[in-house]
KOLBA-848332 format. One record per residue (C-alpha): residue number from 0; residue in three letters; chain; x, y, z. Coordinates in nm, 2 decimals. Each point is the difference from the previous one (the first is absolute). Example, Ala and Ser with C-alpha at 12.3 -4.5 7.8 and 13.67 -1.06 7.14 Angstrom:
2
<pt num="0" residu="ALA" chaine="A" px="1.23" py="-0.45" pz="0.78"/>
<pt num="1" residu="SER" chaine="A" px="0.14" py="0.34" pz="-0.07"/>
end
This chain:
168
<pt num="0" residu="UNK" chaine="A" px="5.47" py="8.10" pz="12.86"/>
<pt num="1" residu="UNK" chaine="A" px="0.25" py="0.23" pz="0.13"/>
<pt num="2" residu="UNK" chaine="A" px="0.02" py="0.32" pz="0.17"/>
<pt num="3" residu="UNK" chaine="A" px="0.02" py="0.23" pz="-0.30"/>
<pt num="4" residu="UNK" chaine="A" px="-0.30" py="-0.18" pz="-0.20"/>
<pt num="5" residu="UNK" chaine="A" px="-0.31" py="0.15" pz="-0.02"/>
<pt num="6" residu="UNK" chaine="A" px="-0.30" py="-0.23" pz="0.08"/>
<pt num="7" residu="UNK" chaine="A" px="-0.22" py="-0.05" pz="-0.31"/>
<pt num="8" residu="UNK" chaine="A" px="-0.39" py="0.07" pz="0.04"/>
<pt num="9" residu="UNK" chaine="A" px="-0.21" py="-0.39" pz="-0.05"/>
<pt num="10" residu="UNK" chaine="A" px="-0.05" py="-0.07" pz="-0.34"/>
<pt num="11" residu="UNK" chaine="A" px="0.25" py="0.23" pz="-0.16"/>
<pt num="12" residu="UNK" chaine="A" px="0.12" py="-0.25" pz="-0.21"/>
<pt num="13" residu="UNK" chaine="A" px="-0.35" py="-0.10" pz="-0.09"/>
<pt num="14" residu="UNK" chaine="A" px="-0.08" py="0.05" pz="-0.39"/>
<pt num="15" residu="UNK" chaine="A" px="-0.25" py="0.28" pz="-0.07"/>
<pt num="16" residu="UNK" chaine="A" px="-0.37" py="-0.10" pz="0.05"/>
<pt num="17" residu="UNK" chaine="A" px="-0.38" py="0.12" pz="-0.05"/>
<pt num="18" residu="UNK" chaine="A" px="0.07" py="0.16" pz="0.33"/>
<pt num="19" residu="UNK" chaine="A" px="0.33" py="0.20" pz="-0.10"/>
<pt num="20" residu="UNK" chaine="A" px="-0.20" py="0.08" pz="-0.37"/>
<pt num="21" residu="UNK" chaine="A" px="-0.29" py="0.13" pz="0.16"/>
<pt num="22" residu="UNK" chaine="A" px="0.20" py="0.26" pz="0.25"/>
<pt num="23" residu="UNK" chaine="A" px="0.25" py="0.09" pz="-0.33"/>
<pt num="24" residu="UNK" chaine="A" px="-0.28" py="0.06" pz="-0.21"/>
<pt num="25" residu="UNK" chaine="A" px="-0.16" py="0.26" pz="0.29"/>
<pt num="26" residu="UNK" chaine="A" px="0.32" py="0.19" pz="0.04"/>
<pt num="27" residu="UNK" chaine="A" px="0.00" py="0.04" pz="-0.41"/>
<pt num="28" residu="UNK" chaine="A" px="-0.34" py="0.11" pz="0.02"/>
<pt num="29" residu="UNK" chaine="A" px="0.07" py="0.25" pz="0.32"/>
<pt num="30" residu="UNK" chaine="A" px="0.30" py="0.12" pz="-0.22"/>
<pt num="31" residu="UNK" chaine="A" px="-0.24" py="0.07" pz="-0.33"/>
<pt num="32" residu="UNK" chaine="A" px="-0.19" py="0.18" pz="0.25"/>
<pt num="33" residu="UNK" chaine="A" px="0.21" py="0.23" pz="0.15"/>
<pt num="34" residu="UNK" chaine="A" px="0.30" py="0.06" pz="-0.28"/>
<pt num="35" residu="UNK" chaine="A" px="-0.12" py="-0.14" pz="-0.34"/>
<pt num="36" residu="UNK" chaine="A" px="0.20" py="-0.03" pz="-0.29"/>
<pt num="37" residu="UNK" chaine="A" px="-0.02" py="0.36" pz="-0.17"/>
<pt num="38" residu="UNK" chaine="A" px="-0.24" py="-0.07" pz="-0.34"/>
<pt num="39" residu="UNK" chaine="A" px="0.23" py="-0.04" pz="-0.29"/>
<pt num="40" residu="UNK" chaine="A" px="0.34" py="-0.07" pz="0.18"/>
<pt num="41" residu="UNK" chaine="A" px="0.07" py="-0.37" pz="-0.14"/>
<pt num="42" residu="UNK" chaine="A" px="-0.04" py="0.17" pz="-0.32"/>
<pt num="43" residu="UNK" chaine="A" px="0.26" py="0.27" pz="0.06"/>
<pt num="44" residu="UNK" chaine="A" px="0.23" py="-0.23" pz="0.14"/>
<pt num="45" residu="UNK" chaine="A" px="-0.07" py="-0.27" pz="-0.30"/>
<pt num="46" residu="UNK" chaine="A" px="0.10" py="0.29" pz="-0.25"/>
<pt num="47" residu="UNK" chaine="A" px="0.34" py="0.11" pz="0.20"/>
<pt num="48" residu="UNK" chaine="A" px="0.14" py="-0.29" pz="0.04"/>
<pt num="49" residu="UNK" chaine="A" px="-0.09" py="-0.10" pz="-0.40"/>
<pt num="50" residu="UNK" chaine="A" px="0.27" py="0.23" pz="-0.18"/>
<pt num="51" residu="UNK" chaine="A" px="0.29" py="-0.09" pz="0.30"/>
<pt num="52" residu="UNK" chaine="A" px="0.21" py="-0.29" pz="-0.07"/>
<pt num="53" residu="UNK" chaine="A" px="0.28" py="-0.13" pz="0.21"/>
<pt num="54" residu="UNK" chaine="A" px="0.25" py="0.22" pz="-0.17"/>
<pt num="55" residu="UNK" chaine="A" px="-0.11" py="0.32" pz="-0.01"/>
<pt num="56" residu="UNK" chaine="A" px="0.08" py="0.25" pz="0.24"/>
<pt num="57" residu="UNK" chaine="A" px="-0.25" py="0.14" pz="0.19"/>
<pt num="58" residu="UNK" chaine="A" px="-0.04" py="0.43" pz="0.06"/>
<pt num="59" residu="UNK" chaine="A" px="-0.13" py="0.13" pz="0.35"/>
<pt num="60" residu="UNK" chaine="A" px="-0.26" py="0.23" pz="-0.01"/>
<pt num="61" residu="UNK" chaine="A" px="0.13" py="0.34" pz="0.16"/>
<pt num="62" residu="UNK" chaine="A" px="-0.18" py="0.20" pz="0.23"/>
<pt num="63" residu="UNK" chaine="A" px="-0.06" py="0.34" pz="-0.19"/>
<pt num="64" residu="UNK" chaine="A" px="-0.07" py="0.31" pz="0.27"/>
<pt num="65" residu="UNK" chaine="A" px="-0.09" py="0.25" pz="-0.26"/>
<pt num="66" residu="UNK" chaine="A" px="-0.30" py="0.15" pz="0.00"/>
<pt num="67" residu="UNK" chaine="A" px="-0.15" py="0.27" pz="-0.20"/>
<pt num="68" residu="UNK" chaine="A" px="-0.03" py="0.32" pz="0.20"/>
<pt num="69" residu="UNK" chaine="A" px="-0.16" py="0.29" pz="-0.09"/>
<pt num="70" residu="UNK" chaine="A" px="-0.07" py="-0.17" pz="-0.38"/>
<pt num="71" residu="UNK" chaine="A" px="-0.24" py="0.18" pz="-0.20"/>
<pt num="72" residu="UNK" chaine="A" px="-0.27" py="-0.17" pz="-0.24"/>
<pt num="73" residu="UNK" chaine="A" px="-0.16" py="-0.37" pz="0.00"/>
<pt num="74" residu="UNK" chaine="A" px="0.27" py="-0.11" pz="-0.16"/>
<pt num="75" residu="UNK" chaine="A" px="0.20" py="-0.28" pz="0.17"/>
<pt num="76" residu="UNK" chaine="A" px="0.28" py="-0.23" pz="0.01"/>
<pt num="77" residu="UNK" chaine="A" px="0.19" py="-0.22" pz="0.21"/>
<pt num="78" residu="UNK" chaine="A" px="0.32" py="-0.11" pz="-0.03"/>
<pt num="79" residu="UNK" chaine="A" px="0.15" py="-0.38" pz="0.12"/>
<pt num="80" residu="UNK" chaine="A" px="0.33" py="-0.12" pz="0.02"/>
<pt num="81" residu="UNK" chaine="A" px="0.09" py="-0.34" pz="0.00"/>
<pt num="82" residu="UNK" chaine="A" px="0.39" py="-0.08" pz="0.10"/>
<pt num="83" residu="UNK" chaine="A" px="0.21" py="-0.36" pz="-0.05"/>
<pt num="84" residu="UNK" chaine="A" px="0.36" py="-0.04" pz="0.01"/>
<pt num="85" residu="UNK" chaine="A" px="0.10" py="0.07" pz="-0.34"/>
<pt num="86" residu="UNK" chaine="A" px="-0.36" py="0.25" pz="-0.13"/>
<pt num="87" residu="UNK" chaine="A" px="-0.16" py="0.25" pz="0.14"/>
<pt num="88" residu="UNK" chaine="A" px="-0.33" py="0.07" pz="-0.15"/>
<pt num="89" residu="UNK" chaine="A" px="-0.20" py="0.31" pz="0.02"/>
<pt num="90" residu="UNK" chaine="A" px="-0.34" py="0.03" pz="-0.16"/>
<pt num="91" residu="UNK" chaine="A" px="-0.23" py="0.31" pz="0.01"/>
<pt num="92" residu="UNK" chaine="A" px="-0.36" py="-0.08" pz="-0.05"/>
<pt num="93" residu="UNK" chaine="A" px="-0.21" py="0.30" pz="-0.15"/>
<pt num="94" residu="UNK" chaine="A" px="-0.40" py="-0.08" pz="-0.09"/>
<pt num="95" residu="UNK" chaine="A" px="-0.12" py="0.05" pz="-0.35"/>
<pt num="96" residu="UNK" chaine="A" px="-0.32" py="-0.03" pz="-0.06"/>
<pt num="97" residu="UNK" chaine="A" px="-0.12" py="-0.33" pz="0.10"/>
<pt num="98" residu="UNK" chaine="A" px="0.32" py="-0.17" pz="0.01"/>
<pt num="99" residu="UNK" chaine="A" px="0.36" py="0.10" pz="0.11"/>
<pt num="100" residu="UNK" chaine="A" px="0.34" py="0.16" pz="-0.12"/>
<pt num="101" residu="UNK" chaine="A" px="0.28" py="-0.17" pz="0.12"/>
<pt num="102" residu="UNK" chaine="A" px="0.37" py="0.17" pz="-0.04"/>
<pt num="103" residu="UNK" chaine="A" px="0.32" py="-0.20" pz="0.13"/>
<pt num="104" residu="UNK" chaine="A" px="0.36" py="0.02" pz="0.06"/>
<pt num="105" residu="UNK" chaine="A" px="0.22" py="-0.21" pz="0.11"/>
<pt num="106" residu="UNK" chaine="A" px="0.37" py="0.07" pz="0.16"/>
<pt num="107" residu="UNK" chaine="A" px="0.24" py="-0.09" pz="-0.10"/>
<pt num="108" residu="UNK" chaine="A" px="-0.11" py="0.10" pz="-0.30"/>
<pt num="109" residu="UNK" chaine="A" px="-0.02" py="-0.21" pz="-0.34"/>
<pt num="110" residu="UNK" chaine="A" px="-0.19" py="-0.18" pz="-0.24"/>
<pt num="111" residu="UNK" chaine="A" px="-0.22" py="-0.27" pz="0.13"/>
<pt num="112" residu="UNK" chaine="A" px="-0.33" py="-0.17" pz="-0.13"/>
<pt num="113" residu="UNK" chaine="A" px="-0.27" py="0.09" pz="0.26"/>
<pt num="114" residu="UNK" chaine="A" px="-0.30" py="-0.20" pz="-0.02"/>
<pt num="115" residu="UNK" chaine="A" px="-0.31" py="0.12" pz="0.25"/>
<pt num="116" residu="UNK" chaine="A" px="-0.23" py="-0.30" pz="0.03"/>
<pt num="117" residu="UNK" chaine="A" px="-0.37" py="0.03" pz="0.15"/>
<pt num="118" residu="UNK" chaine="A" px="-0.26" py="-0.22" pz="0.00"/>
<pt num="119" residu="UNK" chaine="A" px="-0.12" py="0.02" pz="-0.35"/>
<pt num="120" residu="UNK" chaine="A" px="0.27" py="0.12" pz="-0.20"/>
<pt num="121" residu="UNK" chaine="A" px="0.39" py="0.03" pz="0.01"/>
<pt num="122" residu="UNK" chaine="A" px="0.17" py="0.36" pz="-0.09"/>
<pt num="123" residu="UNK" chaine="A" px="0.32" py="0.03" pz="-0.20"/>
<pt num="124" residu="UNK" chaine="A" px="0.25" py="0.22" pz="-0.03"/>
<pt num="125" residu="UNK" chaine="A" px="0.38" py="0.12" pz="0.03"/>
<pt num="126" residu="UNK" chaine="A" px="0.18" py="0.25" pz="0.21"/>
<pt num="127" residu="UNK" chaine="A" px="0.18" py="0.21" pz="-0.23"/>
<pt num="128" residu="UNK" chaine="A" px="0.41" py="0.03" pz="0.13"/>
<pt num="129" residu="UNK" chaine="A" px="-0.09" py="0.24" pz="0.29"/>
<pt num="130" residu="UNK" chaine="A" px="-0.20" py="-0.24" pz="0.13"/>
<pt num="131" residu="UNK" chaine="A" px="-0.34" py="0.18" pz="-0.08"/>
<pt num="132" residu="UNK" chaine="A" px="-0.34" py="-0.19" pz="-0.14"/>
<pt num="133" residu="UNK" chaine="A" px="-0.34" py="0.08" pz="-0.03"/>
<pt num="134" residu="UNK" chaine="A" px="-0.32" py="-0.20" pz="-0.01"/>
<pt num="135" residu="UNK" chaine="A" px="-0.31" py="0.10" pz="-0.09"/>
<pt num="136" residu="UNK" chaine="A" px="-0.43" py="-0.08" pz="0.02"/>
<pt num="137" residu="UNK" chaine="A" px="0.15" py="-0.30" pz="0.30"/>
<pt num="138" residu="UNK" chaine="A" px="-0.35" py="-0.04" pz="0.17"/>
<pt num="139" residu="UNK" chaine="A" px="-0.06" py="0.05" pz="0.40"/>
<pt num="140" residu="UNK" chaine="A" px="0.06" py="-0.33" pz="0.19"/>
<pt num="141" residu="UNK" chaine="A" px="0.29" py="-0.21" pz="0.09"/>
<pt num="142" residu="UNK" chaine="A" px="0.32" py="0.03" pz="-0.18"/>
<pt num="143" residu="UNK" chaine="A" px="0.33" py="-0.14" pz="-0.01"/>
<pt num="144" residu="UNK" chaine="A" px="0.31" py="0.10" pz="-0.16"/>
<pt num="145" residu="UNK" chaine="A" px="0.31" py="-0.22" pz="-0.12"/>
<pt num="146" residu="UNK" chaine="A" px="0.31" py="0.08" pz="-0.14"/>
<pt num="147" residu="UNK" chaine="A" px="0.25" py="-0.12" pz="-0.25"/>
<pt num="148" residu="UNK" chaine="A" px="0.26" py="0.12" pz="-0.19"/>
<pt num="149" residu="UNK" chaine="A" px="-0.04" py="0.07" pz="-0.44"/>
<pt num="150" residu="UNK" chaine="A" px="0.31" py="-0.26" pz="-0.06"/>
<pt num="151" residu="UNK" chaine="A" px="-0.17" py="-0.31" pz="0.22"/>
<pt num="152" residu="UNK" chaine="A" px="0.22" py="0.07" pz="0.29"/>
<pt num="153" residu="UNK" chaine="A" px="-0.17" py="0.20" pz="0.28"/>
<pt num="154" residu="UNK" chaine="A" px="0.10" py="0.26" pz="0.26"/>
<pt num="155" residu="UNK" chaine="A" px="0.04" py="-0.26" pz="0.25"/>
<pt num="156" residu="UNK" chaine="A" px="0.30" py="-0.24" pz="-0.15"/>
<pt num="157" residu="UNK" chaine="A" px="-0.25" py="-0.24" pz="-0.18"/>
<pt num="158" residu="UNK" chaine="A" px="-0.32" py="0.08" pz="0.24"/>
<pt num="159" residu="UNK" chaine="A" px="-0.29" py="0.20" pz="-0.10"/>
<pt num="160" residu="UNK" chaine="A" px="-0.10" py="0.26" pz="0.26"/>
<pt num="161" residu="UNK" chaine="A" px="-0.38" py="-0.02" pz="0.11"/>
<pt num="162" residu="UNK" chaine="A" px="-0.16" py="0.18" pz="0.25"/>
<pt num="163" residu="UNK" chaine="A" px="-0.30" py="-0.06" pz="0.22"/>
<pt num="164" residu="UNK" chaine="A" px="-0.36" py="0.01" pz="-0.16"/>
<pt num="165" residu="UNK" chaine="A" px="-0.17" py="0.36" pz="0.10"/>
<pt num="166" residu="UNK" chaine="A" px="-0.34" py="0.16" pz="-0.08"/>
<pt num="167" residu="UNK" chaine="A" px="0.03" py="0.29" pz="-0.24"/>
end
C-alpha cells in the first residue's frame, strides 16, 4: 500500500449478505418513514415522460410573479409560461364550470398543431398565424402540452416542443 491509499474497512470487498440486506432494508424502511414517496408521484412521472421522445425539445417552466391585486369577483385565472429555445408558450387557465378554459399563444408567432394531453383524453387544436389557440371543457388535473408545426415540420427544426406535465 502506499502513502496516498486509503485503507479499506475488513470485508469491503465481501459480496452483499443477509447481514448487509437486513441493515438496507431498515434504512428503506426509516426513509418510508420519515420522507415517503408523495401518493401519486410514479404516476405523474410515468405520464411526463410518455409524450417526450429523444428528439423533442424540451420548454422550462417560467417562474410567473404576477399576482392578482386588488381583483374583484370569484373569478380566477392563472397564467403559465413555458420557455425552450426555439417556443415560448403562454397558457392562461380560466375555470368554467367544472372543467377549464385554456387560451395560448406562442412567440414567435405562427401556425402550429397544439395537442394538450391528460390522462384520459388528448385535446387538439391549431394556433391561428399570431400564434393564438384556444381549448375548451380540458378537465382539472395533470396536463401536458406539445407542439408541432401544420406542414409536419415543427418550431424546433424537426423537434416537437413539450413541456413539463402541470395540474390545471
Amino acid at each position: 500500500m502506499s502513502l496516498t491509499e486509503e485503507p479499506r474497512p475488513a470485508g469491503a470487498d465481501d459480496p452483499i449478505d443477509e447481514i448487509d440486506l437486513a441493515i438496507l432494508g431498515d434504512v428503506r424502511a426509516l426513509y418510508e418513514d420519515a420522507d415517503p414517496v408523495p401518493a401519486g408521484l410514479l404516476t405523474r412521472v410515468a405520464f411526463a415522460l410518455d409524450l417526450a421522445g429523444l428528439e423533442d425539445e424540451i420548454a422550462r417552466l417560467e417562474a410567473s410573479g404576477l399576482e392578482a391585486v386588488g381583483v374583484r369577483g370569484t373569478e380566477q385565472s392563472r397564467t403559465i409560461t413555458f420557455d425552450s429555445e426555439s417556443l415560448t408558450i403562454v397558457v392562461q387557465v380560466s375555470p368554467s364550470g367544472d372543467t377549464m378554459r385554456v387560451d395560448g399563444w406562442l412567440a414567435p408567432p405562427a401556425v402550429h398543431h397544439v395537442r394538450l394531453r391528460t390522462g384520459e383524453k388528448d385535446f387538439h387544436t391549431s394556433s391561428d398565424e399570431l400564434g393564438r389557440f384556444v381549448l375548451l371543457d380540458v378537465p382539472h388535473g395533470l396536463v401536458q402540452i406539445a407542439v408541432e408545426a401544420e406542414d409536419g415540420a415543427s418550431p424546433a427544426g424537426g423537434r416537437t416542443v413539450v413541456t413539463p406535465a402541470v395540474v390545471l
